[in-house]
C-alpha positions in Angstrom: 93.9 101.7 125.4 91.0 99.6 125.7 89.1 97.8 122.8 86.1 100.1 123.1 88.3 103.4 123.0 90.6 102.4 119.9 87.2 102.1 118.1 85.7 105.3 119.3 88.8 107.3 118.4 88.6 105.6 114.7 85.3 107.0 114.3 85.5 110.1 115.4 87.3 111.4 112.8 85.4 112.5 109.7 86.4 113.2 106.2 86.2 116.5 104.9 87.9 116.3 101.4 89.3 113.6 99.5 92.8 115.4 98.4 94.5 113.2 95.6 93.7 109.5 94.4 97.1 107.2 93.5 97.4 107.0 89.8 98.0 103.5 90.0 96.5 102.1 93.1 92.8 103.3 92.7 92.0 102.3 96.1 94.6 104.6 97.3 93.4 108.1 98.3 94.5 110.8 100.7 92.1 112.6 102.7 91.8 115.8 105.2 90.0 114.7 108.2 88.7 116.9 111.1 87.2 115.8 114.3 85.1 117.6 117.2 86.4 116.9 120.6 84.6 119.5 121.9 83.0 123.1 123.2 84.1 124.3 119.6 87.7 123.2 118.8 89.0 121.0 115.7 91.6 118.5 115.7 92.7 118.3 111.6 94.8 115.6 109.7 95.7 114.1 106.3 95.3 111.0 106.1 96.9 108.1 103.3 93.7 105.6 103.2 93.8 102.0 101.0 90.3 100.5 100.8 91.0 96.9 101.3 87.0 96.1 100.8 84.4 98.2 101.3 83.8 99.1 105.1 87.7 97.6 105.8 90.0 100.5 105.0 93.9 100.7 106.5 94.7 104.4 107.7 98.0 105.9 107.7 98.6 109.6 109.1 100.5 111.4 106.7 102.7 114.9 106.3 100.4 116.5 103.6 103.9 118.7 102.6 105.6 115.2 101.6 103.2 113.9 98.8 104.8 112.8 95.8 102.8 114.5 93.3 104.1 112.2 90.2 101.9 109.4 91.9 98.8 111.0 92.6 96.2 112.7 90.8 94.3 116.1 92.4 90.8 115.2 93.3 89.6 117.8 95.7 86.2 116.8 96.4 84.3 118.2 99.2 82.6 115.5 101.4 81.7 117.7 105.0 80.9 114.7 107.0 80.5 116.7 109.7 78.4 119.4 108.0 80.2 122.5 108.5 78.8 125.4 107.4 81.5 127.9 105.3 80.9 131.4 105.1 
């Protein structure tokens, strides 16, 4: 994958709630991310994201089943980055 395309696919996913926020590691959230690749479909993923400094963060897919719950606090705010409209 070329330099250009690693940085497009980065970017094209956009955060649609913040999920949980480690209890101990305040930098340390998970989030749901969607992203539009086209004529209407989603692509969906939660994501384990450490903000090293602002702008810099490290991303790690996750299995949003496997979340040890005695480390992370429910957050559950709604961000809609890419302005979806619920009914």
């Amino acid at each position: 994958m070329s330099f250009v395309k690693g940085i497009m696919a980065v970017f094209a996913w956009q955060t649609q709630t913040i999920l949980y926020q480690n209890i101990y590691l305040k930098n340390r959230i998970i989030e749901f991310q969607m992203m539009n690749p086209g004529a209407g479909s989603y692509r969906r993923r939660t994501v384990e994201k450490t903000i090293i400094v602002p702008g810099i963060n490290w991303i790690t897919e996750i299995n949003g089943d496997s979340i040890d719950l005695k480390q992370w606090k429910k957050f559950n705010i709604d961000i809609n980055e890419l302005g979806l409209k619920y009914v």
